[in-house]
C-alpha positions in Angstrom: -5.5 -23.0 6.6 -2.9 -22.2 8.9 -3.0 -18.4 8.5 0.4 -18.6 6.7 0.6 -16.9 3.3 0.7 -18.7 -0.3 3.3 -16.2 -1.6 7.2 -16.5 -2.0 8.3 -13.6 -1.4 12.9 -13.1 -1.5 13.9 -10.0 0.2 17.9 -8.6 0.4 20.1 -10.1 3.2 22.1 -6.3 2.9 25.1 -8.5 2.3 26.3 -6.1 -0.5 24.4 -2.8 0.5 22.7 -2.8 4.1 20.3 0.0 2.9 18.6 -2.8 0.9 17.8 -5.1 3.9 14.4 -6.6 3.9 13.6 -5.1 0.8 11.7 -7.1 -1.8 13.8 -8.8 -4.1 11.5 -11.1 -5.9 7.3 -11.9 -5.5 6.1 -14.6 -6.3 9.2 -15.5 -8.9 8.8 -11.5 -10.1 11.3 -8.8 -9.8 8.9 -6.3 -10.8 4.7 -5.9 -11.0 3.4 -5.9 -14.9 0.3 -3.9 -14.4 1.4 -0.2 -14.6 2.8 2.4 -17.3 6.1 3.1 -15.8 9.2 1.2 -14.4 8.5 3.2 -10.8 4.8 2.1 -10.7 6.0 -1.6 -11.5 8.6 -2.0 -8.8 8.6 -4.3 -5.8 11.7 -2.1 -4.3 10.2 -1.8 -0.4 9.7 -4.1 2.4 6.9 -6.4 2.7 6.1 -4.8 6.0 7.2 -7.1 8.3 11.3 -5.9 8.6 13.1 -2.8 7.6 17.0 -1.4 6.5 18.8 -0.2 9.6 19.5 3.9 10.0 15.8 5.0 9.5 14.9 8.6 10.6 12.5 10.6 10.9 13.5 12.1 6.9 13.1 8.5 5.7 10.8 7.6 3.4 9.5 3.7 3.8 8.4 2.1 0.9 6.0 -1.1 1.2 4.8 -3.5 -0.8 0.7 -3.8 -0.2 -0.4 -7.3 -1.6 -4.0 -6.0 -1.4 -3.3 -3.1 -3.9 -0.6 -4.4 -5.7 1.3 -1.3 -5.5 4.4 0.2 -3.5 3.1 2.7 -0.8 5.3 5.4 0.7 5.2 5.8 4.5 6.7 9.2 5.7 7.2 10.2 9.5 4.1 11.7 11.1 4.5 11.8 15.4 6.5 9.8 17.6 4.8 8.1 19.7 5.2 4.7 22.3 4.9 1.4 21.0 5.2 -1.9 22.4 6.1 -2.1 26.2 6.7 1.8 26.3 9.7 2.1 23.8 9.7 5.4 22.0 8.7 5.0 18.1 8.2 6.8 15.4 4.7 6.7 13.8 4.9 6.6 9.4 1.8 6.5 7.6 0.9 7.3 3.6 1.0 10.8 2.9 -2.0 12.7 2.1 -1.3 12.5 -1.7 -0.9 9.0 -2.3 -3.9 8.4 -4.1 -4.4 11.9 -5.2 -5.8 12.2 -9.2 -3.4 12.6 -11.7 -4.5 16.9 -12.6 -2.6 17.4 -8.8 0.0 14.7 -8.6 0.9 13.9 -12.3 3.1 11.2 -11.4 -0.1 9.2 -10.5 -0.5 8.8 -14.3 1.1 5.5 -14.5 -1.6 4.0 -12.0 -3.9 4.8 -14.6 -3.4 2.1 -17.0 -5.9 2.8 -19.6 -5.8 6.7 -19.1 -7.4 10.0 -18.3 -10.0 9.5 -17.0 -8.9 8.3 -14.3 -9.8 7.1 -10.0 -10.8 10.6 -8.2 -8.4 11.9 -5.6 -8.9 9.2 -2.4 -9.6 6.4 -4.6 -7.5 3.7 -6.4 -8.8 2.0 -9.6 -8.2 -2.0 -9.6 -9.8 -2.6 -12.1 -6.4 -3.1 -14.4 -5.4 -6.1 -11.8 -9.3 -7.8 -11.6 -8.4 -10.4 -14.8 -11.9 -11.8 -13.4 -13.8 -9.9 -16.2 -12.2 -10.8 -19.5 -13.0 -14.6 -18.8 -16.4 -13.9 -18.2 -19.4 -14.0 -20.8 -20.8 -10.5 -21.9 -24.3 -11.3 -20.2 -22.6 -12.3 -17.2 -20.2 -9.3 -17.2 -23.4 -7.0 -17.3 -24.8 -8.6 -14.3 -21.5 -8.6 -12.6 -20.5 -4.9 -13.2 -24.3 -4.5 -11.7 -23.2 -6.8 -8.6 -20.1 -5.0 -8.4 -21.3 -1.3 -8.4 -24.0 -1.8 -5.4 -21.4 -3.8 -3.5 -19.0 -0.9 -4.1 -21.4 1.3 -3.4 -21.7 -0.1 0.0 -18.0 -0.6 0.7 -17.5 3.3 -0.4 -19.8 3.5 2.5 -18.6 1.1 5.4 -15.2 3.0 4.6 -16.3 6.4 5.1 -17.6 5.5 8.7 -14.9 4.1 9.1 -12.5 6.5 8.2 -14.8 8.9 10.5 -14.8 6.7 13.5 -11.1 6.3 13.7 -9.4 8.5 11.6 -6.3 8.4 13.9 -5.8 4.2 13.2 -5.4 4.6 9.6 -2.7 2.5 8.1 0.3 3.7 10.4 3.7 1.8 11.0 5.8 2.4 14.3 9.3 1.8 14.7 12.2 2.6 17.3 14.7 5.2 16.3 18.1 3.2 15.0 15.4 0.6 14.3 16.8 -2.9 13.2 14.3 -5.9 12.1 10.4 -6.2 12.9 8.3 -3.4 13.7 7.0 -2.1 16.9 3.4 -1.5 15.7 1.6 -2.6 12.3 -1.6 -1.8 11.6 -3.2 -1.9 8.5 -7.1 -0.9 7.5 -7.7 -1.2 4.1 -9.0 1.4 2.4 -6.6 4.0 3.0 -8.1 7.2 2.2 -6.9 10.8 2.4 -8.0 12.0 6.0 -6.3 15.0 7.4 -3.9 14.3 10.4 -4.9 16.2 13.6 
């Protein structure tokens, strides 16, 4: 009620290795996701967005967590830009391929749970992490896939005009260069589709 989250989520100190500060440790009482095909789709190894490892440049690769889609996403460098109170940042957002279907980007495959076919290239198929629809009774199911469809339908929509009204404040992460701790600028807008950068 307080706007703080339900989740437990352990992340490194860098005690040992200071390349694996603020990364995930454990969610939730999990070292690792159980809805994918492969070790690398399963992993919790990023940041939960809120603090990164030290030493990031503009070559870096960010990984983070993304409760929503329960799924690592990468964040590579796309423009410097000025975040809070004028400081210089860096701007990192998903690359274009992210979600790209698995005939382009075959190490997509193990987001696919149940196999070819699988989600078109821009889209992400939950369906593997929605338990809702095994405990449901057939009849029901029918009427919910029905729901479900439409509703999609019109979020497919609502995120196309939004992705075409501000193309430019897609999911994008700023942070200072030699970067220690929270960052400058987080701002997250769920779906994430693939939009060409200007």
């Amino acid at each position: 009620k307080n706007g703080t989250s339900k989740d437990t989520v352990t992340l490194f100190t860098g005690a040992t290795d200071i390349g694996r500060y603020g990364l995930i440790d454990k969610f939730n009482g999990q070292s690792n996701l159980s809805y994918y095909t492969s070790e690398k789709c399963n992993s919790l190894m990023g940041s939960d967005g809120s603090i990164f490892p030290p030493h990031l440049t503009k070559n870096s690769t960010i990984h983070v967590y993304d409760k929503d889609l329960c799924r690592i996403l990468p964040l590579v460098y796309e423009k410097n830009v000025m975040g809070s109170d004028d400081i210089p940042a860096y701007r990192f957002s998903p690359p274009l391929d992210v979600f790209e279907d698995v005939d382009k980007k075959p190490e997509n495959l193990c987001f696919c749970p149940h196999g070819p076919p699988c989600a078109p290239s821009g889209f992400f198929n939950m369906t593997n992490l929605m338990g809702l629809a095994t405990k449901v009774p057939p009849i029901a199911r029918a009427a919910l896939t029905g729901i479900l469809f439409v509703v999609g339908v019109l979020l497919l929509l609502v995120a196309v005009w939004r992705l075409v009204r501000g193309a430019n404040r897609l999911s994008s992460l700023h942070l200072a260069p030699g970067h220690v701790g929270p960052p400058a600028n987080k701002n997250k807008d769920v779906p994430m589709g693939n939009v060409p950068r200007n």
